[in-house]
C-alpha positions, 0 to 999 in steps of 0.5 A: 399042363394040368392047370390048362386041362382044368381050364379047358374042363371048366370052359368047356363044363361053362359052355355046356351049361350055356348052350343047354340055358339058351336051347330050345328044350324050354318049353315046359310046364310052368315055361311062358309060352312063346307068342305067334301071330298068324293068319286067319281064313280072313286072312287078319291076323291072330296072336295067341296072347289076344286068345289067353288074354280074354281069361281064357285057358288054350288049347293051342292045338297043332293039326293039318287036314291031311293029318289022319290022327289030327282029323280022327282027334276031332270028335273029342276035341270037338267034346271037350271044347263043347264041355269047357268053353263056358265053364268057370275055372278056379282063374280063368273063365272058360275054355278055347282052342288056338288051332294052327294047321300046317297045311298048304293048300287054303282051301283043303285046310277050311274045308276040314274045318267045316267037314270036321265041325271044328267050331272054335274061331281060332283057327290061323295058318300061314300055309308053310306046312313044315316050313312054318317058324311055329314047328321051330319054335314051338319044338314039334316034328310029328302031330297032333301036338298039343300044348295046355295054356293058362289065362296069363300064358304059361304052359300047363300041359303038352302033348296031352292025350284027350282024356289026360286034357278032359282031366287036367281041365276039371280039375281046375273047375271052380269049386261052388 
């Protein structure tokens, strides 16, 4: 009998350790960030790694226009975009924002983007709103949310407050 309940302790000790391995809790500093693809405006698709891949560190920026904390996070996303696009970092050239709105309506979401003076050209949608597979795998259910992506695709930071993601960028700054 105690030979049983020290198998089915280690079972189930086995079984924890796998589930917790195979969960959706990865997505932490130093993690790949997983890929998406989706929907411009244009309507052509945008993959995230085509982003980071031009030796870029993303901001991979989750907002909607019915969001109020989302659009009053504008001006200082707009600032630090402004501050960083062009600057060289220690490895990577310049800075982006990978901008995925869970809006509904098309129009509502490229309006804000024009009335909010969001100049990045990296805004996608596929217009799901919280049906969108990215709240899934991405592992979000409140925004803004954030996650700091390097040139090659790791995750560098999440959910960082604009001041936090001002210091994180410059600290990275290539020193001359």
């Amino acid at each position: 009998m105690m030979i049983f309940d020290i198998k089915r302790n280690v079972l189930i000790f086995l079984l924890c350790i796998f589930c917790h391995c195979n969960s959706t809790d990865s997505l932490i500093n130093g993690a790949d960030i997983p890929d998406v693809s989706l929907p411009m405006p244009s309507g052509q698709d945008l993959a995230l790694s085509s982003v980071f891949g031009q030796n870029k560190i993303v901001l991979m920026d989750f907002w909607a226009s019915w969001c109020k904390p989302c659009r009053e996070s504008s001006p200082e996303l707009i600032r630090i975009y402004n501050k960083y696009k062009d600057a060289k970092f220690e490895t990577a050239d310049g800075f982006t924002i990978y901008s995925v709105s869970l809006d509904t309506d098309k129009e509502k979401w490229q309006k804000a983007i024009e009335k909010d003076g969001l100049l990045w050209p990296n805004h996608v949608s596929d217009l799901k709103g919280f049906g969108s597979e990215c709240v899934n795998t991405f592992q979000f259910n409140a925004i803004p949310h954030y996650y700091l992506v390097d040139e090659r695709g790791i995750i560098i930071g999440k959910n960082l407050t604009a001041k936090w993601l001002d210091y994180e960028l410059g600290r990275r700054l290539k020193k001359e």
